[in-house]
N, C-alpha and C positions, 0 to 999 in steps of 0.2 A: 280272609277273615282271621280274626285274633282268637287266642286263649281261651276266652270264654264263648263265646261263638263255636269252636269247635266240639268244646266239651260240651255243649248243649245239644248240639248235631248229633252226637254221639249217644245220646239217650242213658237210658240208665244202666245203661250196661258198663263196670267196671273197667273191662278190658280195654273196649273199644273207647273211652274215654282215655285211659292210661296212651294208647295209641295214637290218639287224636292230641297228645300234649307234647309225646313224642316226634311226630311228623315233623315238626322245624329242625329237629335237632340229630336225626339219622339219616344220611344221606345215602345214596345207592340201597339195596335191595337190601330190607330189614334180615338177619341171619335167623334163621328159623332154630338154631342150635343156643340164641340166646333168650329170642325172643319166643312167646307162646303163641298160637297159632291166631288168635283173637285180638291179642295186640296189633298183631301185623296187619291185619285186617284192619282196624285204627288207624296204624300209621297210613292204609291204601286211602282209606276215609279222609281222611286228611286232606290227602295228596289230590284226590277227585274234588274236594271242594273247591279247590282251594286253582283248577284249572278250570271250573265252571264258575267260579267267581271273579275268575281274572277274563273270560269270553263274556259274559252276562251282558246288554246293550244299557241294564241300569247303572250299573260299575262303569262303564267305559262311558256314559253322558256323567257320572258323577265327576269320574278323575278329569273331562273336556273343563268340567269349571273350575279348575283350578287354575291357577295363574302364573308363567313361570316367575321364579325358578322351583315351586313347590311340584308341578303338573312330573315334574322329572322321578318326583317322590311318591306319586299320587297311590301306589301301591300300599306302601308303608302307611302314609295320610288315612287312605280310605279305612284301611285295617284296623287302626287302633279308633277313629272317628266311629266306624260301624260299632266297635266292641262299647263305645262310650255311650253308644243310642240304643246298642240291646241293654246295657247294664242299667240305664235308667230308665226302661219300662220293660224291666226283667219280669214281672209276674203277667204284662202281657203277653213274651213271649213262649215262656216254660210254665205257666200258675202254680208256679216256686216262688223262692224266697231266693233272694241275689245273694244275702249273707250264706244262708246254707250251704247252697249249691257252690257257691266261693270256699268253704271254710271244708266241704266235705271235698271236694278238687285239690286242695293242697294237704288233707288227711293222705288221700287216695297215693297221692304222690310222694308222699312219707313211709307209709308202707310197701313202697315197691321201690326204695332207695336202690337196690341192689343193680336192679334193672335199670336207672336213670344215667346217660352220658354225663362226663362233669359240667358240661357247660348247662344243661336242664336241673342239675344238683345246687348250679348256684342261681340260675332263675328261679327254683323253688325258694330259697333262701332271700331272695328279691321280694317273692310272694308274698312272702310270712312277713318281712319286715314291714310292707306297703298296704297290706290286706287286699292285692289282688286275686280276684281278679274283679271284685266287687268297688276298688278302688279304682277302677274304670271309671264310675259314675262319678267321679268328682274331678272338674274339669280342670282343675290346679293341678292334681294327679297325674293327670293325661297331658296337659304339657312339661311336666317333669318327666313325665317316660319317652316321650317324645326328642325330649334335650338328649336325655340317656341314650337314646337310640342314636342319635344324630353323633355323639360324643365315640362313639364303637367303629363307625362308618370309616374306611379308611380315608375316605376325601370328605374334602370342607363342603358342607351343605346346610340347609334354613333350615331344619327339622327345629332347632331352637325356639325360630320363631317363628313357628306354623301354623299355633294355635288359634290365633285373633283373625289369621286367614279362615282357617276354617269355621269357627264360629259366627264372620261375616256371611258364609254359605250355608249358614247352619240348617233355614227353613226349607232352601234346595234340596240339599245331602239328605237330610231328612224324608224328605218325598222318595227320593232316591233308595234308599235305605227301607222304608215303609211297603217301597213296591217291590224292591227283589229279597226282600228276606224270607216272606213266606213261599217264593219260590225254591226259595234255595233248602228249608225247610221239608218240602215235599221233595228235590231232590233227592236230602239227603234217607228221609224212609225209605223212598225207593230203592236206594243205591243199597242200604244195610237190608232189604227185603229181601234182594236179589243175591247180594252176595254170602250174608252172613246165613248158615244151617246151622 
């Protein structure tokens, strides 16, 4: 899952959102001497979604219809295609608002500058310039973040042109999408039930 998919997982709990934006961007064992004890808890949140969305039999029939050479990327694909189907039927799956919940995630993320790696200081700065993470929903958006991503990658790959793929799948992915998000949903309460006191 992507950006906003996380930060939604994460409830309204501050912390564990701040941790949940974190999780791509700190690798090995979050340092308890930097981080607060509830971030790091985010960043584990993250981390467990994000291995139960890569095992899930909905994700792994989505990523089978891809086609190569995108099926090589289908990670990446699915990520930002999921964040593009929750962002536009965001008050079905939060009964929020996609701007707010957007606009108070990159607040969130301005206030806790100190704590942000520089590579998430300038994805925030990517945010604010694009309006994501709300800028999901718009599917011009989503193949320019998609180029962008493909542009970072150190080898040549189609991320460029990925978008007309996936919107050829779109009613699939969709289904796909429809049936494992409220799993993952329930997942994720459980997971912050259990772990977060």
């Amino acid at each position: 899952m992507n950006h906003l998919a996380h930060a939604l997982l994460a409830g309204d709990d501050d912390e564990l959102q701040l941790g949940g934006m974190l999780g791509d961007f700190v690798h090995g064992q979050p340092d308890p001497a930097v981080f607060p004890s509830r971030v790091i808890t985010g960043i584990r949140l993250h981390r467990a979604i994000d291995v139960y969305t890569d095992a899930h039999p909905e994700v792994l029939a989505a990523k089978a219809r891809l086609p190569s050479p995108y099926r090589r990327y289908a990670g990446i694909l699915l990520d930002m295609w999921f964040d593009h189907c929750l962002a536009r039927d965001f008050p079905r799956w939060s009964g929020g608002s996609l701007e707010r919940r957007s606009s108070e995630l990159r607040d969130l993320l301005r206030q806790h500058d100190a704590l942000l790696p520089p590579a998430l200081r300038r994805f925030r700065d990517y945010m604010e310039a694009h309006d994501l993470p709300a800028g999901y929903a718009d599917r011009a958006m989503l193949g320019r973040a998609l180029a962008g991503i493909g542009q970072r990658l150190s080898r040549a790959n189609p991320l460029d042109s990925a978008l007309p793929v996936l919107v050829q799948r779109e009613v699939a992915l969709r289904q796909h999408f429809d049936a494992f998000f409220p799993q993952l949903q329930e997942f994720a309460r459980d997971w912050v039930e259990v772990q977060v006191v």
